[in-house]
N, CA and C atoms of all chains as a GROMACS GRO file, in nm:
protein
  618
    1UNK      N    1   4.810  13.585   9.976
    1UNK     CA    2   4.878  13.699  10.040
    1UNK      C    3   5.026  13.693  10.008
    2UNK      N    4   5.095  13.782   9.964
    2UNK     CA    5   5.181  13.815   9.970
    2UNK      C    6   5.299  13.881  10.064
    3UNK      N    7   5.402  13.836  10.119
    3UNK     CA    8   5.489  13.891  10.222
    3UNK      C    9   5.598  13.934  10.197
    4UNK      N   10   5.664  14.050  10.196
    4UNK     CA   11   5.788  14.102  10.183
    4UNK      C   12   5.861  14.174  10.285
    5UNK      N   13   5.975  14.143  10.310
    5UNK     CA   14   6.004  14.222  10.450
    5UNK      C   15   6.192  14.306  10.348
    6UNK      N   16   6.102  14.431  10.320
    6UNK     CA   17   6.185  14.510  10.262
    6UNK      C   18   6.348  14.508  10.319
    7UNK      N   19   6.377  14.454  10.450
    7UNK     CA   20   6.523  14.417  10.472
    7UNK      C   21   6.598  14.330  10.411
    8UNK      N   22   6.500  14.258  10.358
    8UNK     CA   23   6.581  14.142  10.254
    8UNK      C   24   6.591  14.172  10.124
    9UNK      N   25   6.517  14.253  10.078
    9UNK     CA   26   6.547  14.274   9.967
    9UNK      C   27   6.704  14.410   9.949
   10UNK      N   28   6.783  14.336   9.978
   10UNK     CA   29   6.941  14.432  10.020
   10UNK      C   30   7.066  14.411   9.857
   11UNK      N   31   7.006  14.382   9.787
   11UNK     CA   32   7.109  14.338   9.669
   11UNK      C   33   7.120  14.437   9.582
   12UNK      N   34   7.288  14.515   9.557
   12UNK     CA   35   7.304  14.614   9.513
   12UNK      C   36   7.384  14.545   9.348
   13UNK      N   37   7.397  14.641   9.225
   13UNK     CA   38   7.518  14.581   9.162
   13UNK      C   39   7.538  14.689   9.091
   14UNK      N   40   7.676  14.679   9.054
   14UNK     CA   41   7.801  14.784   9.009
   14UNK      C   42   7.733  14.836   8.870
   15UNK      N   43   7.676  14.750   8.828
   15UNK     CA   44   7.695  14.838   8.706
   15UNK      C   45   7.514  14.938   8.644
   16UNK      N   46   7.425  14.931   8.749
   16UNK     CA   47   7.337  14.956   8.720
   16UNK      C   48   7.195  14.958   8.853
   17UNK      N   49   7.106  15.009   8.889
   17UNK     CA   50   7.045  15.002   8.971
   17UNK      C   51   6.994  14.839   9.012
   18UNK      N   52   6.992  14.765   9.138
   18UNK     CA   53   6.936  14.660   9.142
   18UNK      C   54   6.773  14.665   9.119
   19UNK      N   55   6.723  14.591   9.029
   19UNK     CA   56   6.545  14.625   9.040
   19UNK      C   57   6.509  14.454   9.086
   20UNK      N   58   6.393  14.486   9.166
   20UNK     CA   59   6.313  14.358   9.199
   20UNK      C   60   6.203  14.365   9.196
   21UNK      N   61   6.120  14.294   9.163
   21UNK     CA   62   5.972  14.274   9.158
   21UNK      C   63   5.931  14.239   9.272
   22UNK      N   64   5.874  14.269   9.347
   22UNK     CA   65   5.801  14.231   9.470
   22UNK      C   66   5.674  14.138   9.430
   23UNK      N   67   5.610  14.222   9.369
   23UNK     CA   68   5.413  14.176   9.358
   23UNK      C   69   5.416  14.219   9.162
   24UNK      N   70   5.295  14.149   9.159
   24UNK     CA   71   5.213  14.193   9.056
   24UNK      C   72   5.120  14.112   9.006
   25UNK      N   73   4.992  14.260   8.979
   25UNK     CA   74   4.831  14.161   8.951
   25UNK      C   75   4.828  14.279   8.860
   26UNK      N   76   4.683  14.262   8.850
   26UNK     CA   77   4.621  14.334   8.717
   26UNK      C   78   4.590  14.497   8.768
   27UNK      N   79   4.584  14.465   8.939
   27UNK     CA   80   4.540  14.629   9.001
   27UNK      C   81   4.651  14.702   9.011
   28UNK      N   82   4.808  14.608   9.049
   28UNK     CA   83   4.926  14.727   9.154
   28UNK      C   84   5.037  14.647   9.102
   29UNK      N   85   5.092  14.694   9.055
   29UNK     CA   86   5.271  14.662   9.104
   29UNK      C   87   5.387  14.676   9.163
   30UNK      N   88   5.442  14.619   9.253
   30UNK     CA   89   5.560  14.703   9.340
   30UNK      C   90   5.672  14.631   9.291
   31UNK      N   91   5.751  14.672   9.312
   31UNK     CA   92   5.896  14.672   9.224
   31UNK      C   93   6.009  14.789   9.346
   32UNK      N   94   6.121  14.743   9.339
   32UNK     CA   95   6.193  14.819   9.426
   32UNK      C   96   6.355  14.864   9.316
   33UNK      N   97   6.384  14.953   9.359
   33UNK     CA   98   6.523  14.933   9.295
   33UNK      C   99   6.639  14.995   9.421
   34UNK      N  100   6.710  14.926   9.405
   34UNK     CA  101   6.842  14.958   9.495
   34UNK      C  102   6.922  15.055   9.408
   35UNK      N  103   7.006  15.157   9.454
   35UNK     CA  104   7.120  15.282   9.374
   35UNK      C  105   7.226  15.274   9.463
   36UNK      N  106   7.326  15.249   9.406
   36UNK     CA  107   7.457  15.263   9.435
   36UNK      C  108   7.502  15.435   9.438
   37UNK      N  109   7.578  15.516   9.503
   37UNK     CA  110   7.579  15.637   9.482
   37UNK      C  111   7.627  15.674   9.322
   38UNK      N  112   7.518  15.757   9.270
   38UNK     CA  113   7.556  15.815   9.138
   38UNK      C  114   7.450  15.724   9.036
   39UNK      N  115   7.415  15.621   9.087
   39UNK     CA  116   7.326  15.537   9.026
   39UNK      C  117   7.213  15.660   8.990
   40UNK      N  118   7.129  15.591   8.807
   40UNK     CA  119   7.023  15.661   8.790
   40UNK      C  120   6.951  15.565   8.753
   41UNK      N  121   6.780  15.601   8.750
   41UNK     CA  122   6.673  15.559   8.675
   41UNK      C  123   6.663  15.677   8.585
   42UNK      N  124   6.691  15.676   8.477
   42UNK     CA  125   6.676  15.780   8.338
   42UNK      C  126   6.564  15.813   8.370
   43UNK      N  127   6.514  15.937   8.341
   43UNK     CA  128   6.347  16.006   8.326
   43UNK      C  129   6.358  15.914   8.157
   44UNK      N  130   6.151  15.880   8.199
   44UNK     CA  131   6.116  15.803   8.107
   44UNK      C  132   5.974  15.795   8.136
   45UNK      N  133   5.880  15.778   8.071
   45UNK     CA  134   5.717  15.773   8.092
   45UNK      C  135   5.673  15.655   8.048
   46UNK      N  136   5.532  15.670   8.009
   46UNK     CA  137   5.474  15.516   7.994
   46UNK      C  138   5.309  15.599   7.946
   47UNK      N  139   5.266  15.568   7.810
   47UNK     CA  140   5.134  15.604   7.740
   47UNK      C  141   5.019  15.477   7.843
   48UNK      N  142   5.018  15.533   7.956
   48UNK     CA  143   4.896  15.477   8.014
   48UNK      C  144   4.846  15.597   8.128
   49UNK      N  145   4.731  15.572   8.161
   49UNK     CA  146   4.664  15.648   8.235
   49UNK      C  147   4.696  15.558   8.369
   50UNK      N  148   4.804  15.491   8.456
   50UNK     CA  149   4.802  15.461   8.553
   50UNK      C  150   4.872  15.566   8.643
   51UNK      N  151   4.915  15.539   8.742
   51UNK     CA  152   4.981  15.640   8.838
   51UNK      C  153   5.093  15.558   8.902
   52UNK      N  154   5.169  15.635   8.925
   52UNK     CA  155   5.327  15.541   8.975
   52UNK      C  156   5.334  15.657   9.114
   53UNK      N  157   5.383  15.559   9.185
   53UNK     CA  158   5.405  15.623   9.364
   53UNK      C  159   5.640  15.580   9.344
   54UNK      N  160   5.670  15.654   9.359
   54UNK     CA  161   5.840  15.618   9.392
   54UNK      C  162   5.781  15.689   9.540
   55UNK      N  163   5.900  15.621   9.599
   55UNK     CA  164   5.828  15.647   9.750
   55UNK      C  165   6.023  15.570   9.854
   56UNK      N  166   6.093  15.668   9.886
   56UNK     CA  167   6.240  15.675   9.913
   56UNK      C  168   6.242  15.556  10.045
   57UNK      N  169   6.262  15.505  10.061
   57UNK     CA  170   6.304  15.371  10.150
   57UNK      C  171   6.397  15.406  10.262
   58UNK      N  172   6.569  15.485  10.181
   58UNK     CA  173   6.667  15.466  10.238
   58UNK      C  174   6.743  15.529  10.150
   59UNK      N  175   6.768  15.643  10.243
   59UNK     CA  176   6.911  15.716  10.149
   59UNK      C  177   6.869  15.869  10.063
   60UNK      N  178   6.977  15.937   9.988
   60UNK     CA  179   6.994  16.094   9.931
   60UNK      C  180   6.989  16.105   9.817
   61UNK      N  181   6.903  16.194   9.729
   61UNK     CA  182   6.934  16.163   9.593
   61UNK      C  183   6.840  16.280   9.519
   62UNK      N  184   6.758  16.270   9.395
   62UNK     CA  185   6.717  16.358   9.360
   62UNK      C  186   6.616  16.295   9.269
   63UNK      N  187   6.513  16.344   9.313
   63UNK     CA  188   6.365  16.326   9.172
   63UNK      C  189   6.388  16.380   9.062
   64UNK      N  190   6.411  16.295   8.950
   64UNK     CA  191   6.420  16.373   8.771
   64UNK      C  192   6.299  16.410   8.748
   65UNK      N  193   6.323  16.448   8.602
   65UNK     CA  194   6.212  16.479   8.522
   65UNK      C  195   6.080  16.580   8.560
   66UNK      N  196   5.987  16.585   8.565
   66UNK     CA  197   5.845  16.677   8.568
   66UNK      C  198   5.913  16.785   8.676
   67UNK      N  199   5.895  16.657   8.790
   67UNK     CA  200   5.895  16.724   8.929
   67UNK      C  201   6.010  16.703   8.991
   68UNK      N  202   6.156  16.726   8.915
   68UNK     CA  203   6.289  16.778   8.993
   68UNK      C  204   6.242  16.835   9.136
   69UNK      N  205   6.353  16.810   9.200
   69UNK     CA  206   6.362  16.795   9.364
   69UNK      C  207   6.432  16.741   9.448
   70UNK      N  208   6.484  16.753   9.530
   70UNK     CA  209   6.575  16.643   9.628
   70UNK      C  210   6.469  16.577   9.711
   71UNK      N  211   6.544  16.450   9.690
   71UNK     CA  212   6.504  16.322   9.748
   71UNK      C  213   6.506  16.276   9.880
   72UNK      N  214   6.501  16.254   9.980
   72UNK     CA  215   6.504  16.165  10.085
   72UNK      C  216   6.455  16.021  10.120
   73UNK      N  217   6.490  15.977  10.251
   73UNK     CA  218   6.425  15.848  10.306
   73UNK      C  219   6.310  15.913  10.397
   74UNK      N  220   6.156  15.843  10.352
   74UNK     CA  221   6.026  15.895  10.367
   74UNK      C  222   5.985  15.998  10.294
   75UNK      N  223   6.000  16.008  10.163
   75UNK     CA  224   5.934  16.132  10.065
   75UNK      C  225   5.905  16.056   9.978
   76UNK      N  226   5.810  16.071   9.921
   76UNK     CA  227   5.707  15.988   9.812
   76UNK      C  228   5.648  16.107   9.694
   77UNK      N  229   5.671  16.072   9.579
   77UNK     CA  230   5.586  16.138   9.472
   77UNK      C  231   5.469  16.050   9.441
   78UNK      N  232   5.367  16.096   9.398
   78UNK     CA  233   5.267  16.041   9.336
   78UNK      C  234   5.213  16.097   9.179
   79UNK      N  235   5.234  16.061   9.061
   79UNK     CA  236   5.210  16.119   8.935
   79UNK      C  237   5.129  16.029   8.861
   80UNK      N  238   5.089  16.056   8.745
   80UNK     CA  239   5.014  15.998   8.646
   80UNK      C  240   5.161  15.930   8.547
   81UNK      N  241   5.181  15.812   8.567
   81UNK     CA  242   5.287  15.741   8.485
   81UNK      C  243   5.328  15.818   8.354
   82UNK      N  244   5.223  15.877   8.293
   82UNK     CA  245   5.299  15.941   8.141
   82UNK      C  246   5.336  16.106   8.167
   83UNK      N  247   5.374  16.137   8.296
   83UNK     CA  248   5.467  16.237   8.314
   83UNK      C  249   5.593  16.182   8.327
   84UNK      N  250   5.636  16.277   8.299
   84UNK     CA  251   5.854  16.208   8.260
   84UNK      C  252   5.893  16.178   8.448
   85UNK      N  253   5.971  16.071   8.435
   85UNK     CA  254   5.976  16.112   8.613
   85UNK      C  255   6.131  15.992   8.596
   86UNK      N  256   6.235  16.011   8.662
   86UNK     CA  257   6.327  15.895   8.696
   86UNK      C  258   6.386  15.909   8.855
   87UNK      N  259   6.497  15.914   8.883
   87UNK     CA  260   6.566  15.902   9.010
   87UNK      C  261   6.710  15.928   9.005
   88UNK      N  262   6.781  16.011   9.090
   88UNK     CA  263   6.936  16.015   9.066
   88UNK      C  264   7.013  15.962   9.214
   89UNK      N  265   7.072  15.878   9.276
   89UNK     CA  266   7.100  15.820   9.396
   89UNK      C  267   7.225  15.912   9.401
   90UNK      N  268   7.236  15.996   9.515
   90UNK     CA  269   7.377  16.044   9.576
   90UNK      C  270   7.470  16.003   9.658
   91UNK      N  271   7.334  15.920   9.737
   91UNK     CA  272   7.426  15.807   9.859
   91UNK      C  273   7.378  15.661   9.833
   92UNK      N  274   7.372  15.556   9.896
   92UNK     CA  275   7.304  15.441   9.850
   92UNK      C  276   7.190  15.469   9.907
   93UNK      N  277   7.117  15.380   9.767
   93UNK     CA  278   6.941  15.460   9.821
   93UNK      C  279   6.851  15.377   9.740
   94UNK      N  280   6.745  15.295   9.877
   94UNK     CA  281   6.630  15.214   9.821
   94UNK      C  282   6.504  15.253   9.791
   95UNK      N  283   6.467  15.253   9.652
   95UNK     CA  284   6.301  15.317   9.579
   95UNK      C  285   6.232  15.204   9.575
   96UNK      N  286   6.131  15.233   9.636
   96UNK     CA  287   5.961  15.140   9.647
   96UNK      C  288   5.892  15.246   9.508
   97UNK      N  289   5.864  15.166   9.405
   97UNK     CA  290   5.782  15.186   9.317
   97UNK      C  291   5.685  15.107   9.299
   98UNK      N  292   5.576  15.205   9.347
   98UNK     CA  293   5.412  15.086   9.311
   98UNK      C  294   5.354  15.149   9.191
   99UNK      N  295   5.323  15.074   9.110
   99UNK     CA  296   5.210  15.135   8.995
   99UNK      C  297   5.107  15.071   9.001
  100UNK      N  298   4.950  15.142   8.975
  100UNK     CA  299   4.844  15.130   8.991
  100UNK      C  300   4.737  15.190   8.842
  101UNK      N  301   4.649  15.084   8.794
  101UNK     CA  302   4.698  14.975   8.753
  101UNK      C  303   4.824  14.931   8.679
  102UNK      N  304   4.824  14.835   8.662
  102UNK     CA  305   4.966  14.743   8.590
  102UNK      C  306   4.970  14.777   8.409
  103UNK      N  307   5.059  14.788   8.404
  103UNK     CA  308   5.070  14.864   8.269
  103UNK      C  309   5.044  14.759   8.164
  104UNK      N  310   5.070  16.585   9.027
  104UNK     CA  311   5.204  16.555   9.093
  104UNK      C  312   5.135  16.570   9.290
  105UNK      N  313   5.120  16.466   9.357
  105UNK     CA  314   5.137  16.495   9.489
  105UNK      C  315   5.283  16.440   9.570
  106UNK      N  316   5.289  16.527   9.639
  106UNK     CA  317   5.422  16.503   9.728
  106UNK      C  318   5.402  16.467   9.856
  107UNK      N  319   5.455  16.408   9.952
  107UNK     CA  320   5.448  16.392  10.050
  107UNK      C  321   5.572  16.358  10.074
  108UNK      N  322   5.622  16.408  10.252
  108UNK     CA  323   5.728  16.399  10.313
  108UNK      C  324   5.642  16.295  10.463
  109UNK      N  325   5.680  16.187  10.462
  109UNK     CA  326   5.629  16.126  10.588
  109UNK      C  327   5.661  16.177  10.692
  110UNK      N  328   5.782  16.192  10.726
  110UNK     CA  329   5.812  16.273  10.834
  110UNK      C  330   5.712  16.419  10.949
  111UNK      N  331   5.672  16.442  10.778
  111UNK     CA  332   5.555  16.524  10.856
  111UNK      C  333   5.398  16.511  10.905
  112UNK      N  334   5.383  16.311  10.862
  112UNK     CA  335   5.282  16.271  10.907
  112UNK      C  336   5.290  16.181  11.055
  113UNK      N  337   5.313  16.294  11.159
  113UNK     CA  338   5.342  16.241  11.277
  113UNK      C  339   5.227  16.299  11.390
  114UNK      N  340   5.160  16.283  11.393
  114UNK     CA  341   5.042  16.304  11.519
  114UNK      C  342   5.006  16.177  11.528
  115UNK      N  343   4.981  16.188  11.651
  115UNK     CA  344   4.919  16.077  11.693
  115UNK      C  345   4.812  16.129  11.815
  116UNK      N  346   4.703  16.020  11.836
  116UNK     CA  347   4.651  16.075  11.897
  116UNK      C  348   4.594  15.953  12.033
  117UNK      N  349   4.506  15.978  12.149
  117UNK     CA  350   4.506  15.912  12.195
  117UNK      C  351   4.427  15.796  12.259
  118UNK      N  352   4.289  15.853  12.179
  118UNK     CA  353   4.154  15.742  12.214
  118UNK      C  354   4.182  15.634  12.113
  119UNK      N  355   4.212  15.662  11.952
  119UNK     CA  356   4.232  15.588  11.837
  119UNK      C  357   4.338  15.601  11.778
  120UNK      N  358   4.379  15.486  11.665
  120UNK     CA  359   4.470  15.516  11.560
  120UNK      C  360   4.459  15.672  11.496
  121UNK      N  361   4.565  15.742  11.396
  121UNK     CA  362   4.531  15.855  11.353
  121UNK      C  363   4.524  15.862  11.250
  122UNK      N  364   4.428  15.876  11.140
  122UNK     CA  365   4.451  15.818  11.004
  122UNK      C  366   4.453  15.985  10.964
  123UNK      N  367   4.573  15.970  10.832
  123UNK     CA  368   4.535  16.075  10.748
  123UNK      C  369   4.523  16.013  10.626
  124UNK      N  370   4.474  16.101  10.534
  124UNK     CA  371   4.461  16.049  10.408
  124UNK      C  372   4.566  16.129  10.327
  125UNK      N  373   4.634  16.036  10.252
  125UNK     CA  374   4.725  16.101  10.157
  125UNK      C  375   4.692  16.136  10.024
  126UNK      N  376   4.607  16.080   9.945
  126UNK     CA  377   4.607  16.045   9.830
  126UNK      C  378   4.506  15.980   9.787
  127UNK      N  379   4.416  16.017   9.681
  127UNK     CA  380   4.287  15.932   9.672
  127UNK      C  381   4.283  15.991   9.511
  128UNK      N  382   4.252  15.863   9.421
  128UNK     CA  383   4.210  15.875   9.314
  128UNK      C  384   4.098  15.752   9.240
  129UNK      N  385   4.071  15.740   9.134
  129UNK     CA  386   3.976  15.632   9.082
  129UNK      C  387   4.138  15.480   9.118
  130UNK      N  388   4.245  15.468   9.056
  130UNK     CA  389   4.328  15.388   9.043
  130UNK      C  390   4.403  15.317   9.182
  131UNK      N  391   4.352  15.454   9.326
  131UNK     CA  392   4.474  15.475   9.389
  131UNK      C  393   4.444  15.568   9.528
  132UNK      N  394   4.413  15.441   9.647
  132UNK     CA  395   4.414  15.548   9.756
  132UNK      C  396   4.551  15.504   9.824
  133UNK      N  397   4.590  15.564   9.902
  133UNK     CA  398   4.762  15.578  10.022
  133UNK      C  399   4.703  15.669  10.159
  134UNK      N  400   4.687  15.646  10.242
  134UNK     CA  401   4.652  15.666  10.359
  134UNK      C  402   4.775  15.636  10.501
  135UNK      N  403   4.774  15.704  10.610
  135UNK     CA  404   4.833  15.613  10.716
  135UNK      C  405   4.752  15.624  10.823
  136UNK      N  406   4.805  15.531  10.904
  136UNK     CA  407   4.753  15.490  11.051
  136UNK      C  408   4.906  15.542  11.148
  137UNK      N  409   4.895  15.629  11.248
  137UNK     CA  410   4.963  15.606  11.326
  137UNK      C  411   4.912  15.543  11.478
  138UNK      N  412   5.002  15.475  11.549
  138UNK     CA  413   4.921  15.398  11.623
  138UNK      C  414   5.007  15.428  11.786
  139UNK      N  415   4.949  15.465  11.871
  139UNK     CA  416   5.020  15.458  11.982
  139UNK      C  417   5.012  15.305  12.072
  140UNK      N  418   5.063  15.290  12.150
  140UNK     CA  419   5.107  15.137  12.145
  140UNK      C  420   5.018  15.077  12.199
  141UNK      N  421   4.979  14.958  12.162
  141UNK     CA  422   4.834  14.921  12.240
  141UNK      C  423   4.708  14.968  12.180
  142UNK      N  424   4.707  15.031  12.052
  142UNK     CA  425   4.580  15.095  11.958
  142UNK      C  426   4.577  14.971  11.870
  143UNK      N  427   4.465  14.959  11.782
  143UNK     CA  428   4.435  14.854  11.678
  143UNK      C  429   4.352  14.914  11.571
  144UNK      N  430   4.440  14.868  11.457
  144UNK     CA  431   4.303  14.820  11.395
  144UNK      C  432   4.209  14.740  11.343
  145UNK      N  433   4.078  14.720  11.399
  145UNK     CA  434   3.995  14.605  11.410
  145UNK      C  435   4.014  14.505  11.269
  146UNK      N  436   4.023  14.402  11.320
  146UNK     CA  437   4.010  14.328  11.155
  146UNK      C  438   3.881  14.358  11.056
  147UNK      N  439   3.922  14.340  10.972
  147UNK     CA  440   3.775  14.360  10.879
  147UNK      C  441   3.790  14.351  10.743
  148UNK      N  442   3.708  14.370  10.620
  148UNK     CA  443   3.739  14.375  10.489
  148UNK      C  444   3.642  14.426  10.432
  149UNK      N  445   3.635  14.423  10.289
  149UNK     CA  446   3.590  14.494  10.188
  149UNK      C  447   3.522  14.437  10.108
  150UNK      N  448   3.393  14.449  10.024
  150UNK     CA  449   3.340  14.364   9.935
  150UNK      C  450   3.366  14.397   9.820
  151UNK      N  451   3.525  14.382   9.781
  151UNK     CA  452   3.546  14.449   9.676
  151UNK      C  453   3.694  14.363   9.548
  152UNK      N  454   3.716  14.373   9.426
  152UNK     CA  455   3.840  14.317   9.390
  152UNK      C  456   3.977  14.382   9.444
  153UNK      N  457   3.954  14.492   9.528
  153UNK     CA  458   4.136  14.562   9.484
  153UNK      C  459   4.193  14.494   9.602
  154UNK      N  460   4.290  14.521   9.586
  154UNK     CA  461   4.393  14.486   9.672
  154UNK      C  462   4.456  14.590   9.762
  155UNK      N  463   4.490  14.544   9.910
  155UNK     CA  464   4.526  14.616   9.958
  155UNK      C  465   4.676  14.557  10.033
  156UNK      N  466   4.727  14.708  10.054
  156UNK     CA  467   4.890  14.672  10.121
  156UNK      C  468   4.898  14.702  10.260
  157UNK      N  469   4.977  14.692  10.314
  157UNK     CA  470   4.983  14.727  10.460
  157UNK      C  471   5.140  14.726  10.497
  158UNK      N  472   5.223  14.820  10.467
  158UNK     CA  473   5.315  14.882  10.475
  158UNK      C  474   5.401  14.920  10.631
  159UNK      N  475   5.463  14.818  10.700
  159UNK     CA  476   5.504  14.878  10.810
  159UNK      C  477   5.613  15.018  10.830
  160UNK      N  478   5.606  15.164  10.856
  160UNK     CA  479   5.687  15.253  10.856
  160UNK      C  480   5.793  15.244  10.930
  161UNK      N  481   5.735  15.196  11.031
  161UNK     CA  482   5.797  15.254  11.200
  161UNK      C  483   5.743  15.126  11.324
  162UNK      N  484   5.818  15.134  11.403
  162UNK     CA  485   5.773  15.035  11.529
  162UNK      C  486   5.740  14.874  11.529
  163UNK      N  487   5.659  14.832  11.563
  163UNK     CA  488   5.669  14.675  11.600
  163UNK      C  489   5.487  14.667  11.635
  164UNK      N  490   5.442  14.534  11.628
  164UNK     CA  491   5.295  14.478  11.649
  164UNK      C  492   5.298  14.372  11.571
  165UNK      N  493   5.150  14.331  11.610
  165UNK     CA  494   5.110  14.278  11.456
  165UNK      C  495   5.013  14.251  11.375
  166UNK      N  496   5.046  14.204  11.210
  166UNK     CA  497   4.886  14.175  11.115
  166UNK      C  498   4.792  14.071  11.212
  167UNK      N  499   4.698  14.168  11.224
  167UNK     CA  500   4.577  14.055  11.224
  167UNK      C  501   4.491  14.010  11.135
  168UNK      N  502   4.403  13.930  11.168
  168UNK     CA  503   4.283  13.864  11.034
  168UNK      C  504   4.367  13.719  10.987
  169UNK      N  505   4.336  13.727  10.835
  169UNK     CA  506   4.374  13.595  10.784
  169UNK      C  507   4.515  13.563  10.797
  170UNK      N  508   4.593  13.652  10.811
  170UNK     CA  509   4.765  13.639  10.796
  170UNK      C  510   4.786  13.703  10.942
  171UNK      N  511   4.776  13.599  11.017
  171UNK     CA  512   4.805  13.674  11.161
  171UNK      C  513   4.962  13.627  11.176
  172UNK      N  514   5.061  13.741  11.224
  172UNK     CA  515   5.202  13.730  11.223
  172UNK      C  516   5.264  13.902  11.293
  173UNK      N  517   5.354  13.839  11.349
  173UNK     CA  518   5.420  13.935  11.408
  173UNK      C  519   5.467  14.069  11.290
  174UNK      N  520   5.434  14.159  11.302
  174UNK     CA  521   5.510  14.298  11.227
  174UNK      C  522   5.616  14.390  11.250
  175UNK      N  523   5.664  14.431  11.183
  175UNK     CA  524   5.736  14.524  11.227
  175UNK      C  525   5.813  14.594  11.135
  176UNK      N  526   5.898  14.718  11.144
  176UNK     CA  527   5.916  14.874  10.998
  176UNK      C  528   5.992  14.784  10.908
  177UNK      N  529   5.944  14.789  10.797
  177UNK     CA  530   6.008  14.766  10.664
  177UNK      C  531   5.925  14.616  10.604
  178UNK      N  532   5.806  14.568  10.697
  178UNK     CA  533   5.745  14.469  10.604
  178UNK      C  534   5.640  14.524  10.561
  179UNK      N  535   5.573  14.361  10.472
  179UNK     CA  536   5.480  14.454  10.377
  179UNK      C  537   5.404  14.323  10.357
  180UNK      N  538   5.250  14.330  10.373
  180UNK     CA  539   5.147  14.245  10.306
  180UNK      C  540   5.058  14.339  10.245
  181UNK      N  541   5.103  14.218  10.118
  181UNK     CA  542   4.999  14.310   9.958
  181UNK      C  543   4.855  14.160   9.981
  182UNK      N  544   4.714  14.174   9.969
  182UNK     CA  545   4.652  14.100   9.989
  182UNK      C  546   4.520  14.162   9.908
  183UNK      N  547   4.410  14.061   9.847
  183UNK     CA  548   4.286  14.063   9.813
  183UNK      C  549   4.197  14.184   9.934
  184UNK      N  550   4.148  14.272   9.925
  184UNK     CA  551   4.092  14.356  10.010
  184UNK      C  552   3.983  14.321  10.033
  185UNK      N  553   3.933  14.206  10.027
  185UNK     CA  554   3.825  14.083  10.056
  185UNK      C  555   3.826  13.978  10.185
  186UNK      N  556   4.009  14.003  10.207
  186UNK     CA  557   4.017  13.896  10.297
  186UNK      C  558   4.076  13.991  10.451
  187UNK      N  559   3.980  13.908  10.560
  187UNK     CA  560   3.993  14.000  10.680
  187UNK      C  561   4.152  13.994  10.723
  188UNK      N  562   4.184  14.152  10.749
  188UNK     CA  563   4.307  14.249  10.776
  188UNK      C  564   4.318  14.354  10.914
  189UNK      N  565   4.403  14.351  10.948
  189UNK     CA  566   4.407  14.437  11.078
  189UNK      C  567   4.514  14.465  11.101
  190UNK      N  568   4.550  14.530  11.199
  190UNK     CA  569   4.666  14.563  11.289
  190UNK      C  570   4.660  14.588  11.435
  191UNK      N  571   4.739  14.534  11.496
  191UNK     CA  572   4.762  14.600  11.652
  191UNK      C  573   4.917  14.615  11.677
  192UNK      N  574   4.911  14.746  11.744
  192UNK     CA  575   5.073  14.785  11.796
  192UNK      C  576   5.109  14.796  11.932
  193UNK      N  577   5.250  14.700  11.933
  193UNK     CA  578   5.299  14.695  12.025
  193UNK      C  579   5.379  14.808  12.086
  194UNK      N  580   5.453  14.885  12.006
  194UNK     CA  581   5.503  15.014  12.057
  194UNK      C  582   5.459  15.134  11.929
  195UNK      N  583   5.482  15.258  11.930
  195UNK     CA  584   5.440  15.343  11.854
  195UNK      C  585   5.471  15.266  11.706
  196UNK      N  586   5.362  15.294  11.598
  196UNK     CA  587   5.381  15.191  11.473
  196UNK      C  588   5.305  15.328  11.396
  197UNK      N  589   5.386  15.310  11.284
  197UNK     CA  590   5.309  15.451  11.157
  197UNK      C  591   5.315  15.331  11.052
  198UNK      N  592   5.192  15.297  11.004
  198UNK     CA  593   5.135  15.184  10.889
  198UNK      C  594   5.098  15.287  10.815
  199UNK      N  595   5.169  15.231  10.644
  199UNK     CA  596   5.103  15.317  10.523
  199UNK      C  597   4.993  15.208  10.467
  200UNK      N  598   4.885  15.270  10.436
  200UNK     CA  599   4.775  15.131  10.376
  200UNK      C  600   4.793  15.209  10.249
  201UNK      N  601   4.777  15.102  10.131
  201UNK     CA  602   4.794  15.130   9.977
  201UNK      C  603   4.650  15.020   9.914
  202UNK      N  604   4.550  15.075   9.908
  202UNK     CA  605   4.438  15.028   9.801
  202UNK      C  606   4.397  15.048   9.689
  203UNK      N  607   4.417  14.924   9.601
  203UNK     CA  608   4.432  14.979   9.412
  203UNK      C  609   4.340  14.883   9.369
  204UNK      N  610   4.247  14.926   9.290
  204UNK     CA  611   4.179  15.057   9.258
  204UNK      C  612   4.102  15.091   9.402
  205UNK      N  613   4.093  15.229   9.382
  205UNK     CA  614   3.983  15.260   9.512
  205UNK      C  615   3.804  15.206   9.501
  206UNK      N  616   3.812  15.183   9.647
  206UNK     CA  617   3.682  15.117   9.693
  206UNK      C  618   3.540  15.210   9.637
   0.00000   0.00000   0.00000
């Protein structure tokens, strides 16, 4: 079993989104990234048939790519990974990204 | 593309937990439990490989089954969906469950 208590994972840095790996097996991966305001995850895809959940933690910002949109804390997309998809942070803002399966 | 705003998964109800289902695919179910305080859910498991998460949203309780430990919003056990899992809440608790691949 695995334990994470998403308050600890709090580490931001200047020059780029913080990313952390939480978990990973052959079924799921979670991965988090921290955004500094103005921070991005570039829209970018992935040639697999898995599905990626970004799913807002904490904080204002905006869904790129396919499905443009403003962002919040408690709003979750769910897509098929090889649609274009990234993140734009307006305020500081924590993304829970799980992918299912592992690429 | 599914969306969801959590915010708007707030009923609760009052004989049982309130499950909705968010999301169900071959790779990928996301579901929640909201729990009014003093609701559970029974330990139990699955005869199956995926793995499942158990996502605290909101409130305070705790995991039951094999990883018995106090809970509360912002932790997270990722675990074999083989090994017995539960919850009970101590004050209002909204749990996201994440199972990859679906059962």
């Amino acid at each position: 079993m695995k334990f994470v208590d998403l308050r600890d994972v709090d580490k931001f840095t200047a020059d780029r989104p913080h990313r952390e790996l939480l978990y990973d097996s052959p079924n799921l991966r979670m991965l988090t990234f921290n955004f500094e305001p103005g921070q991005e995850l570039p829209v970018h895809s992935h040639p697999s048939d898995s599905e990626v959940t970004l799913l807002i933690l904490e904080g204002e910002g905006e869904f790129l790519g396919t499905h443009e949109m403003p962002a919040r804390a408690g709003q979750l997309q769910i897509m098929p990974v090889g649609e274009p998809h990234g993140l734009k942070a307006r305020t500081r803002l924590r993304l829970l990204v799980i992918i299912a399966p592992t690429l």
